[in-house]
TIKENU-683592 format. One record per residue (C-alpha): residue number from 1; x negated, y, z. Coordinates in Angstrom, 2 decimals. Each point is the difference from the previous one (the first is absolute). Example, Ala and Ser with C-alpha at 12.3 -4.5 7.8 and 13.67 -1.06 7.14 Angstrom:
2
<node pos="1" u="-12.30" v="-4.50" w="7.80"/>
<node pos="2" u="-1.37" v="3.44" w="-0.66"/>
//
This chain:
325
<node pos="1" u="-98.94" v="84.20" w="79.63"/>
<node pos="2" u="-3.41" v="-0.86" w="1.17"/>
<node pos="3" u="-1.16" v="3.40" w="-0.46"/>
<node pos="4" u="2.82" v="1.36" w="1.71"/>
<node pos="5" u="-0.83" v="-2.47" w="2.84"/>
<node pos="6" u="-3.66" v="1.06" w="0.23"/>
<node pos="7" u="0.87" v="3.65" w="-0.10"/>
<node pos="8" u="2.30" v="-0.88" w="3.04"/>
<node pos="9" u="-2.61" v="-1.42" w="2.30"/>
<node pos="10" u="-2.35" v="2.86" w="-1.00"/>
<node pos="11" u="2.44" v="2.81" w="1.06"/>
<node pos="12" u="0.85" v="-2.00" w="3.45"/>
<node pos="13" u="-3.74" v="-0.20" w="0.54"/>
<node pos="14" u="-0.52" v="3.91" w="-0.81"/>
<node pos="15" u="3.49" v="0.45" w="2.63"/>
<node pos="16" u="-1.57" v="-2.04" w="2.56"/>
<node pos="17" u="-3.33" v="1.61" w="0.18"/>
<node pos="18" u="2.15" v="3.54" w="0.25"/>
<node pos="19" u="2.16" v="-1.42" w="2.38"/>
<node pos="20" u="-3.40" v="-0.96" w="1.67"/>
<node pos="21" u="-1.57" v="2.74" w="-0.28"/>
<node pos="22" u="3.01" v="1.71" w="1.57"/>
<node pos="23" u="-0.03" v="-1.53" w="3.26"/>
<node pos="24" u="-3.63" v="0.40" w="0.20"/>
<node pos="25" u="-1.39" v="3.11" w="2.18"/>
<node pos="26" u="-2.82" v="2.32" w="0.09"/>
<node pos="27" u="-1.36" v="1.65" w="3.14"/>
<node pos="28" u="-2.42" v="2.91" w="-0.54"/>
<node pos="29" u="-2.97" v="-0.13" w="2.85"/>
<node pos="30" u="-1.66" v="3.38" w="0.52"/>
<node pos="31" u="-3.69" v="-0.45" w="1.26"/>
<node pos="32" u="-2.39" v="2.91" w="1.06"/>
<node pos="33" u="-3.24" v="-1.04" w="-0.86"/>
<node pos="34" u="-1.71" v="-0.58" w="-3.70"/>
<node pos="35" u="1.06" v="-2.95" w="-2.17"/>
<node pos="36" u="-4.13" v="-1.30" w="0.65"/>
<node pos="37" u="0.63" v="0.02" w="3.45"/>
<node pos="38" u="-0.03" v="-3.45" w="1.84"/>
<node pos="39" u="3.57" v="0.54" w="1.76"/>
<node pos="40" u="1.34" v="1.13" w="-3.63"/>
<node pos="41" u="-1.45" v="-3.06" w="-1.71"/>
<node pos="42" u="1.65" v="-2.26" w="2.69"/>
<node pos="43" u="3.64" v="1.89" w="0.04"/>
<node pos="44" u="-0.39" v="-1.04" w="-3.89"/>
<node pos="45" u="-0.86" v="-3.60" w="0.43"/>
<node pos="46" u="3.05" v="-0.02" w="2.92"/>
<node pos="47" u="1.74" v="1.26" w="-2.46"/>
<node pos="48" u="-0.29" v="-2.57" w="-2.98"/>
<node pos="49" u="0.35" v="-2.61" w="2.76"/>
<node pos="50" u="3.61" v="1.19" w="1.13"/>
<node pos="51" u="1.22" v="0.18" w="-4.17"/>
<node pos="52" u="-1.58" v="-3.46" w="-0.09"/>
<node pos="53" u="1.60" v="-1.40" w="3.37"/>
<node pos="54" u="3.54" v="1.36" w="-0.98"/>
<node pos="55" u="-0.38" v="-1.39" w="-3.37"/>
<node pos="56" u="0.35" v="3.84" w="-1.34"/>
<node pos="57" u="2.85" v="0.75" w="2.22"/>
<node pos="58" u="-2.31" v="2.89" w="1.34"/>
<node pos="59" u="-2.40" v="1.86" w="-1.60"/>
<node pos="60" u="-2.27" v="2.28" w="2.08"/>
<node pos="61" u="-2.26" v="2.95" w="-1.89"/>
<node pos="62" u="-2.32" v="1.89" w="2.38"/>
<node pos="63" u="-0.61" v="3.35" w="-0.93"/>
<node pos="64" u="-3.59" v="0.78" w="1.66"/>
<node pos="65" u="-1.43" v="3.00" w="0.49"/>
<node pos="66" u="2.96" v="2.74" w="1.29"/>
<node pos="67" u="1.31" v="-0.67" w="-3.69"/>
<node pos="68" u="3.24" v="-0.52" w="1.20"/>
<node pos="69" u="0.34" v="1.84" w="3.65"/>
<node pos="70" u="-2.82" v="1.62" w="2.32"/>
<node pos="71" u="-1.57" v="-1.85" w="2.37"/>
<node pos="72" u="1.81" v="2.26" w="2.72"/>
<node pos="73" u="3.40" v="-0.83" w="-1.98"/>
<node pos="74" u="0.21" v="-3.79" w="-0.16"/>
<node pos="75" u="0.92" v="-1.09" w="3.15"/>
<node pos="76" u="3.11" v="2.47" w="-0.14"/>
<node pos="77" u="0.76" v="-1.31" w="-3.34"/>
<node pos="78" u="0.42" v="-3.48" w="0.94"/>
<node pos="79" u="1.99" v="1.14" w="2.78"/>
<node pos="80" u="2.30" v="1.84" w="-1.90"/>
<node pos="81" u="0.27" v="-2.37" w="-2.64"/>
<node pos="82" u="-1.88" v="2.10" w="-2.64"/>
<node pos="83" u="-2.29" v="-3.15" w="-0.31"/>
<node pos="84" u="0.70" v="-3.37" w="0.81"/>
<node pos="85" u="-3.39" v="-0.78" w="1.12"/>
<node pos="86" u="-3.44" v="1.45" w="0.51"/>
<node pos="87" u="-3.05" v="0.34" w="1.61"/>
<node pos="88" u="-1.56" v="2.44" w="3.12"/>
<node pos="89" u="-2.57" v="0.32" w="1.99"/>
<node pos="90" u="2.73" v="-0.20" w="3.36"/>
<node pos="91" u="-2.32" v="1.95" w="2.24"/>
<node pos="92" u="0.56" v="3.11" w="-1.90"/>
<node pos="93" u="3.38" v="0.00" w="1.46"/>
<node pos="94" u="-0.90" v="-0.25" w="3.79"/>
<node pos="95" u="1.55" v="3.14" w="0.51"/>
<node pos="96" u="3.32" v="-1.58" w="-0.34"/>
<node pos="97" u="-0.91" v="-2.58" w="2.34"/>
<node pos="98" u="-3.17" v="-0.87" w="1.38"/>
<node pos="99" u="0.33" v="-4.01" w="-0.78"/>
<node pos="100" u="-0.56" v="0.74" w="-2.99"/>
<node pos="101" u="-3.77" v="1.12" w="0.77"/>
<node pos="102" u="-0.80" v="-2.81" w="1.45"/>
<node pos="103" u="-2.48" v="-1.19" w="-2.31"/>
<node pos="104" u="-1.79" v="2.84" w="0.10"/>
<node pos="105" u="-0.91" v="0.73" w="3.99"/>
<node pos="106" u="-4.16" v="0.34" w="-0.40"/>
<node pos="107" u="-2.15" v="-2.13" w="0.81"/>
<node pos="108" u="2.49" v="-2.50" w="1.77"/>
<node pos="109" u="0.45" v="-2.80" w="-3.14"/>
<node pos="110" u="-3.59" v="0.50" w="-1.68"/>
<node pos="111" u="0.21" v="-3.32" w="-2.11"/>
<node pos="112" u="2.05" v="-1.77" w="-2.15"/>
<node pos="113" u="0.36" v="-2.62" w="2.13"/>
<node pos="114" u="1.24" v="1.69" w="2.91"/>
<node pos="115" u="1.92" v="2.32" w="-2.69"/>
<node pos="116" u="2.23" v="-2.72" w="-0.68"/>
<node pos="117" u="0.41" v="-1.13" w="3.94"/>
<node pos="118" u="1.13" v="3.96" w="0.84"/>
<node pos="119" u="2.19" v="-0.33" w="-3.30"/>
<node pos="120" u="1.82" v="-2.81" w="1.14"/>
<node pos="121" u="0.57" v="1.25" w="3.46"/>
<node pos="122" u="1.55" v="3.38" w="-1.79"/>
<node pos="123" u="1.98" v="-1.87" w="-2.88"/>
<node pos="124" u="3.14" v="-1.38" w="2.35"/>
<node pos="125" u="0.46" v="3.75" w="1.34"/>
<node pos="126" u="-0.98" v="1.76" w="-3.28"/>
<node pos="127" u="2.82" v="-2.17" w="-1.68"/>
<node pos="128" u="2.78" v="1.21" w="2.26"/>
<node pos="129" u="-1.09" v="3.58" w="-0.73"/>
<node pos="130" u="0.21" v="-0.33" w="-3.70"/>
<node pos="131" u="3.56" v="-1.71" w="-0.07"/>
<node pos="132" u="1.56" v="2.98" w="1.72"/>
<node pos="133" u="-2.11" v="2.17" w="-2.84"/>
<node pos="134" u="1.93" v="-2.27" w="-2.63"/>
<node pos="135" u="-3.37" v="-1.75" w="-0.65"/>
<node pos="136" u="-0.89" v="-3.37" w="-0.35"/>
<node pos="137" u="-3.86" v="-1.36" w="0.72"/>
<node pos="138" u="-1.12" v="-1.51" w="-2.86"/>
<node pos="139" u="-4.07" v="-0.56" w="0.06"/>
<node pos="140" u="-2.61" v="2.19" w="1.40"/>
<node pos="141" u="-4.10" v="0.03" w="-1.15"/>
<node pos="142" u="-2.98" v="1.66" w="1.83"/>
<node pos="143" u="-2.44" v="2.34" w="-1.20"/>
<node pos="144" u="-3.63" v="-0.24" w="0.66"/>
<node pos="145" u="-1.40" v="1.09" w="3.40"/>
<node pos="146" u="0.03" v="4.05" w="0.00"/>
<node pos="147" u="-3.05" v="2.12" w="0.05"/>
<node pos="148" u="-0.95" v="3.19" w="0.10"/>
<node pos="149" u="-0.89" v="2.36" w="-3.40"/>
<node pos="150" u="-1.38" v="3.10" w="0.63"/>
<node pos="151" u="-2.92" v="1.90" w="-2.30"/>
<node pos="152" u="-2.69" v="0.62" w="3.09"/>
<node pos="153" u="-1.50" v="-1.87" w="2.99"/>
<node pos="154" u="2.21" v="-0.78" w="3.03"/>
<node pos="155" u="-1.96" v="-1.16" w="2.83"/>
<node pos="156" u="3.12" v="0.93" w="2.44"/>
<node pos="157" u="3.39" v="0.81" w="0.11"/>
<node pos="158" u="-1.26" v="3.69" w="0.14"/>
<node pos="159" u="-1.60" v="0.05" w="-3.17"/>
<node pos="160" u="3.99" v="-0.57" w="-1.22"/>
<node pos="161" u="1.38" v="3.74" w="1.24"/>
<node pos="162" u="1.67" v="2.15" w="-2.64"/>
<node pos="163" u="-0.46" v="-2.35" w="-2.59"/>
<node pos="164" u="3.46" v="-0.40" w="-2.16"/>
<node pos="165" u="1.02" v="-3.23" w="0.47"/>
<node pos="166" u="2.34" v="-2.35" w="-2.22"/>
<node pos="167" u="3.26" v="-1.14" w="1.93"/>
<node pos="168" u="2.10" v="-2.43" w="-1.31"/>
<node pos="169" u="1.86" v="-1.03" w="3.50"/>
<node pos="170" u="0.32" v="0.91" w="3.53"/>
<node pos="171" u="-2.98" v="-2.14" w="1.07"/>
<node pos="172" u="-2.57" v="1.84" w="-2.52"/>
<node pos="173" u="1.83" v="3.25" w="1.20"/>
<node pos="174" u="-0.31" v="-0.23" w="3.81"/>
<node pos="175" u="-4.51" v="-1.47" w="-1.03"/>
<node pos="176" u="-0.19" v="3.56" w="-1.74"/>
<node pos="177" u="1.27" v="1.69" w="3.00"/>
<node pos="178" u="-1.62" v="-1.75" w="2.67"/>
<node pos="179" u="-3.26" v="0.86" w="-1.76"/>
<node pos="180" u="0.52" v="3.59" w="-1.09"/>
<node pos="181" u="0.50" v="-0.58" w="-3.64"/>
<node pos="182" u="2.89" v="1.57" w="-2.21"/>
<node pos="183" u="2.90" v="-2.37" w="-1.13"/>
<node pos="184" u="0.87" v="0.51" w="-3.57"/>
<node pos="185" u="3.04" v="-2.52" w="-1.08"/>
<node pos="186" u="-1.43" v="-1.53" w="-3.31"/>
<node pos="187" u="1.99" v="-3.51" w="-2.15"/>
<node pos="188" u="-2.43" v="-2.29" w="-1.24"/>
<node pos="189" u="0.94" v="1.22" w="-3.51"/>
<node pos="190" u="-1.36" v="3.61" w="0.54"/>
<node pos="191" u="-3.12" v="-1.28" w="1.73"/>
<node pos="192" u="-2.48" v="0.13" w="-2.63"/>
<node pos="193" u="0.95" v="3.35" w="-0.89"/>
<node pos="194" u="0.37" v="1.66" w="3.93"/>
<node pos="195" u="-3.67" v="-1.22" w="0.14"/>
<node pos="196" u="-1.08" v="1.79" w="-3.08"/>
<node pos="197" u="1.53" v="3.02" w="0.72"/>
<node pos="198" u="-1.15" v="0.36" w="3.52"/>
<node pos="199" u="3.16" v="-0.24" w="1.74"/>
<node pos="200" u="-0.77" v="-3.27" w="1.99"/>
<node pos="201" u="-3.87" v="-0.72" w="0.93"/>
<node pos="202" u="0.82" v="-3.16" w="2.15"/>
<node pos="203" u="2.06" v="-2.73" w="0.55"/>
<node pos="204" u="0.78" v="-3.55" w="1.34"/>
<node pos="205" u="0.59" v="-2.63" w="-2.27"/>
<node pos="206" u="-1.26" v="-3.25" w="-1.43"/>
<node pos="207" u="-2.84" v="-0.83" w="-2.81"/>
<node pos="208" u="3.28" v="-0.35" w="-2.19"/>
<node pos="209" u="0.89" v="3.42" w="0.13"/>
<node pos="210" u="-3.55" v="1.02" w="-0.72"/>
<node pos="211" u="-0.78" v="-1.57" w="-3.44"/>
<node pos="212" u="3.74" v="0.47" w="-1.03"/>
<node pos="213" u="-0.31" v="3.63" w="1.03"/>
<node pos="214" u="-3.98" v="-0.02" w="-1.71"/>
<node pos="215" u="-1.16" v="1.98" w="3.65"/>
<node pos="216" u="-3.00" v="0.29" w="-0.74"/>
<node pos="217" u="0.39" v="2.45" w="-2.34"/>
<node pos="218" u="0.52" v="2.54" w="2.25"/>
<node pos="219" u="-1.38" v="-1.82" w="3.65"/>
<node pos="220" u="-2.72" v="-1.32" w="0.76"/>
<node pos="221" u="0.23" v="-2.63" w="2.75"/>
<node pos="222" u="2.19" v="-2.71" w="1.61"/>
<node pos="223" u="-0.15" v="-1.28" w="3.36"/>
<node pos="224" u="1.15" v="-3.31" w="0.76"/>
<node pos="225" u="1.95" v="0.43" w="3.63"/>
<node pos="226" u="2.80" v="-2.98" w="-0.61"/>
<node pos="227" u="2.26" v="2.56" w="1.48"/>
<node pos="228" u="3.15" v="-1.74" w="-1.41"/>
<node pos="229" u="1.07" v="-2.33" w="-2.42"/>
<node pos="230" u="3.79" v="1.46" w="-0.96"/>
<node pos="231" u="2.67" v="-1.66" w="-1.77"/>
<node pos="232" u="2.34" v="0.93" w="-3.03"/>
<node pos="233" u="3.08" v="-1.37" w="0.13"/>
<node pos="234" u="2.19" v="-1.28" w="-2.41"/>
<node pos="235" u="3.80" v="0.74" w="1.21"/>
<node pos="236" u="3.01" v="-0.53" w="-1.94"/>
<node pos="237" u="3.07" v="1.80" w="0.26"/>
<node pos="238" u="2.45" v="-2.17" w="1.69"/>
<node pos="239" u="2.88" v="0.61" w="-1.46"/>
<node pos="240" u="-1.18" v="-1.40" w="-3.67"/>
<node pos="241" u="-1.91" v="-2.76" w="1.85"/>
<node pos="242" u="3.30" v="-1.43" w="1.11"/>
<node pos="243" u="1.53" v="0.43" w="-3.25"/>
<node pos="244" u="-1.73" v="-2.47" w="-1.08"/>
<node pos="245" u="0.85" v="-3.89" w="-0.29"/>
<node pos="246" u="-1.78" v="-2.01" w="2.50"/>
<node pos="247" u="-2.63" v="-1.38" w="-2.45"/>
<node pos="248" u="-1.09" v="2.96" w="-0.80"/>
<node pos="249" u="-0.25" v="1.73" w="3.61"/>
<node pos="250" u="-2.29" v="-3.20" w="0.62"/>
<node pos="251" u="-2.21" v="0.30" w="-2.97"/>
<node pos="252" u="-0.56" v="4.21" w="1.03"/>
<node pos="253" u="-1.00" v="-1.88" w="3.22"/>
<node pos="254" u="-2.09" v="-2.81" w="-1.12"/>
<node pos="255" u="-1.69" v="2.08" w="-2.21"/>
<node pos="256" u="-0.97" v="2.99" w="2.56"/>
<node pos="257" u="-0.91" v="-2.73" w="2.12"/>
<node pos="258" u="-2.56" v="-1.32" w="-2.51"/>
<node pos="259" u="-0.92" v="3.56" w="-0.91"/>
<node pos="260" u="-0.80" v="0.93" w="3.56"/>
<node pos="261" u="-2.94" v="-3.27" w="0.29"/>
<node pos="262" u="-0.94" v="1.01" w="-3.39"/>
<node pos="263" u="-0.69" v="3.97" w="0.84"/>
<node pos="264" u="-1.48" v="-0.82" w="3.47"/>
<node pos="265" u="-2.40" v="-2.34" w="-1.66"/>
<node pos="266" u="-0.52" v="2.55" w="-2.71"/>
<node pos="267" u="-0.68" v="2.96" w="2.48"/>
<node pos="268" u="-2.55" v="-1.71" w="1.99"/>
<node pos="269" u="-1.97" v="-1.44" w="-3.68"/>
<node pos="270" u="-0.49" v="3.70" w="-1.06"/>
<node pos="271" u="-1.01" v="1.73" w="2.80"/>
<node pos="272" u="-3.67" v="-0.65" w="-0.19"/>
<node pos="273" u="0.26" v="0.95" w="-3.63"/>
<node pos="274" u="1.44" v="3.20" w="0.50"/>
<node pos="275" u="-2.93" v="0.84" w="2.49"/>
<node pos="276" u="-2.06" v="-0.92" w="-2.32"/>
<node pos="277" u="0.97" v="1.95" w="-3.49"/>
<node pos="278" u="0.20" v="3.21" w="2.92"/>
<node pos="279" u="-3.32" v="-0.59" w="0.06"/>
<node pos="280" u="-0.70" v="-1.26" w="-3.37"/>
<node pos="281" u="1.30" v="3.76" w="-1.03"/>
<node pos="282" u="-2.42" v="1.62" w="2.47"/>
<node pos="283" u="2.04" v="0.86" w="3.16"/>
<node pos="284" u="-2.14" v="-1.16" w="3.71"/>
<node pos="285" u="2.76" v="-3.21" w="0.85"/>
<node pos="286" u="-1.25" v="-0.33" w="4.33"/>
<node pos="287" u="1.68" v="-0.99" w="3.04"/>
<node pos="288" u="0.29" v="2.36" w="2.99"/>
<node pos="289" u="-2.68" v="1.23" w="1.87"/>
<node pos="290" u="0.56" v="-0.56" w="3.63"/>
<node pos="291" u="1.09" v="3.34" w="1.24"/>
<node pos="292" u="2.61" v="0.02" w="-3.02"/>
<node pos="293" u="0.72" v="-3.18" w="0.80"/>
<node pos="294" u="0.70" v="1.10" w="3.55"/>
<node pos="295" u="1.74" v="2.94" w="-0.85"/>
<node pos="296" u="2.41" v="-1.87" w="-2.20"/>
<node pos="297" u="0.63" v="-3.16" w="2.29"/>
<node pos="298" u="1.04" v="2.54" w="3.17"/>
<node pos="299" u="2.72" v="1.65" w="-2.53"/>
<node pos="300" u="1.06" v="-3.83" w="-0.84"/>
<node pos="301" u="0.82" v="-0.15" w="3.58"/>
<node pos="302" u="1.66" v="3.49" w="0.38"/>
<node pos="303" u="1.87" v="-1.02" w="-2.96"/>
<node pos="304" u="1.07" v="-3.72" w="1.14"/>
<node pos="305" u="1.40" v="1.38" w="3.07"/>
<node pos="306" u="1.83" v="3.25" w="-2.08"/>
<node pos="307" u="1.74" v="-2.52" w="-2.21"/>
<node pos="308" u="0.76" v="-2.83" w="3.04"/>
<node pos="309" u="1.57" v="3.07" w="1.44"/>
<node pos="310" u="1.97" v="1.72" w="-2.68"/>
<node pos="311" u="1.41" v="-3.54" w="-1.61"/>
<node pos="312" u="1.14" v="-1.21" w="3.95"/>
<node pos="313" u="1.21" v="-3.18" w="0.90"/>
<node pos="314" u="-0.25" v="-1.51" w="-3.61"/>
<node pos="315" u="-3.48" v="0.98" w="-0.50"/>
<node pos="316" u="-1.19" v="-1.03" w="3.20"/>
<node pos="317" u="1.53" v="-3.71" w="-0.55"/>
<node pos="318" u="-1.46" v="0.34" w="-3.66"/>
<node pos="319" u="-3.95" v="0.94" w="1.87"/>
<node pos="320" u="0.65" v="-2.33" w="2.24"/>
<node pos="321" u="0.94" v="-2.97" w="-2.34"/>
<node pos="322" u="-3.47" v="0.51" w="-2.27"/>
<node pos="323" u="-2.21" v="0.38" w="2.67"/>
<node pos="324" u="1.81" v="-3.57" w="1.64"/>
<node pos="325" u="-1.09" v="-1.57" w="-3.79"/>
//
């Protein structure tokens, strides 16, 4: 009888854990950039901190690196409900509305401290936006201040024409024009190999990009303008976010809100270390020289008033908030 007992318990234990199990659900987050990567490390601690803070009833696995959808792709697939959640740099889609490039206007938010102030002045507005995408904000992280990578001097903005340039949003499109240089549309993914093959010779981005990418195997130098420090986003689609129970809606939130701290802090720790392995690995790490400097402040300002323009009353209040901060 005793045996029969214990044989009881053990098969209501094994029916509860199912049962558990059951109920329990598992969100796959697409991510563009390598598993090494500082934003992919973080999306992985957000991650165990959301399965802890539900007490399982969500489990999160990033898949890093375009594993699971492009770069170009994710945004739609949240949207659409192909993924529940994921991550994206959200100035690649200023096309669809300009708000969403807001992080990247040059040379108007040139630290993190003052990336943060414009972020928050953008974030009410952004929000709106997203809901009527079927999005839901959950965190967002900076990148390092964005240089320049080229593989020859550039004393001025004219030392830049007919070079191929790397695009990755409308903001690194319209610096490519304004300075005579050919666009070529390039994911962080393909980077490494668009370098090697010739068919990008320049681009924007942070020291991030340049050791994930290894750079300077194929360039040769990297100059430090600050043009930008742009965000990537962590949206949800909102549909699944408010299938969930309340408890767990607040521990996506509590965690992205941790996550966000934790990435800023993160982001602004490595950037003098990514100038220096650049260096370290023989590429000429510099800031501006003054005509460059020059050149590229005066399309800050063409490009400030472009964007004020094209985003209208909303971006206007959004410019207009930051610079009251």
């Amino acid at each position: 009888m005793m045996k029969s007992f214990k044989t009881l318990l053990a098969a209501s234990a094994l029916t509860g854990a199912a049962a558990s199990a059951a109920t329990a659900e598992t969100w796959d987050m697409p991510m563009a950039y390598p598993a090494t990567n500082f934003h992919s490390e973080n999306a992985a601690t957000f991650a165990a901190c959301v399965k802890e803070a539900s007490g399982g009833a969500l489990d999160i696995v990033t898949h890093p690196g375009g594993s699971l959808f492009s770069g170009a792709d994710i945004k739609r697939a949240v949207q659409t409900g192909q993924a529940p959640i994921g991550e994206r740099l959200l100035s690649a889609h200023a096309n669809e509305n300009p708000l969403f490039g807001v992080d990247s206007i040059p040379f108007l938010a040139t630290s993190f401290a003052d990336s943060k102030k414009l972020w928050e002045a953008a974030l009410p507005q952004l929000e709106k936006v997203l809901a009527d995408q079927n999005l839901v904000y959950v965190y967002s992280v900076p990148w390092p201040p964005q240089g320049i990578y080229a593989k020859k001097d550039l004393n001025a903005v004219a030392d830049m024409a007919g070079i191929k340039f790397r695009a990755y949003n409308a903001a690194t499109a319209r610096i490519a024009e304004l300075a005579g240089m050919a666009p070529v549309q390039i994911e962080a993914a393909e980077l490494s190999q668009a370098l090697a093959t010739g068919v990008a010779e320049a681009f924007i981005s942070s020291g991030s990009t340049g050791v994930d990418s290894k750079v300077w195997e194929s360039l040769t130098h990297f100059y430090d303008v600050q043009a930008w420090l742009p965000r990537n986003v962590i949206v949800a689609n909102k549909d699944a976010f408010e299938a969930l129970d309340e408890a767990t809606r607040k521990a996506v939130t509590d965690c992205g809100a941790a996550a966000a701290e934790r990435g800023a802090t993160k982001s602004e720790e490595l950037t003098a270390g990514y100038l220096k392995t650049l260096a370290d690995n023989g590429m000429k790490v510099a800031g501006p020289g003054d005509q460059l400097r020059s050149d590229l402040a005066a399309f800050g300002a063409t490009m400030t008033d472009e964007w004020v323009k094209a985003a209208g009353d909303d971006g206007k209040a959004i410019i207009d908030a930051y610079r009251a901060k």
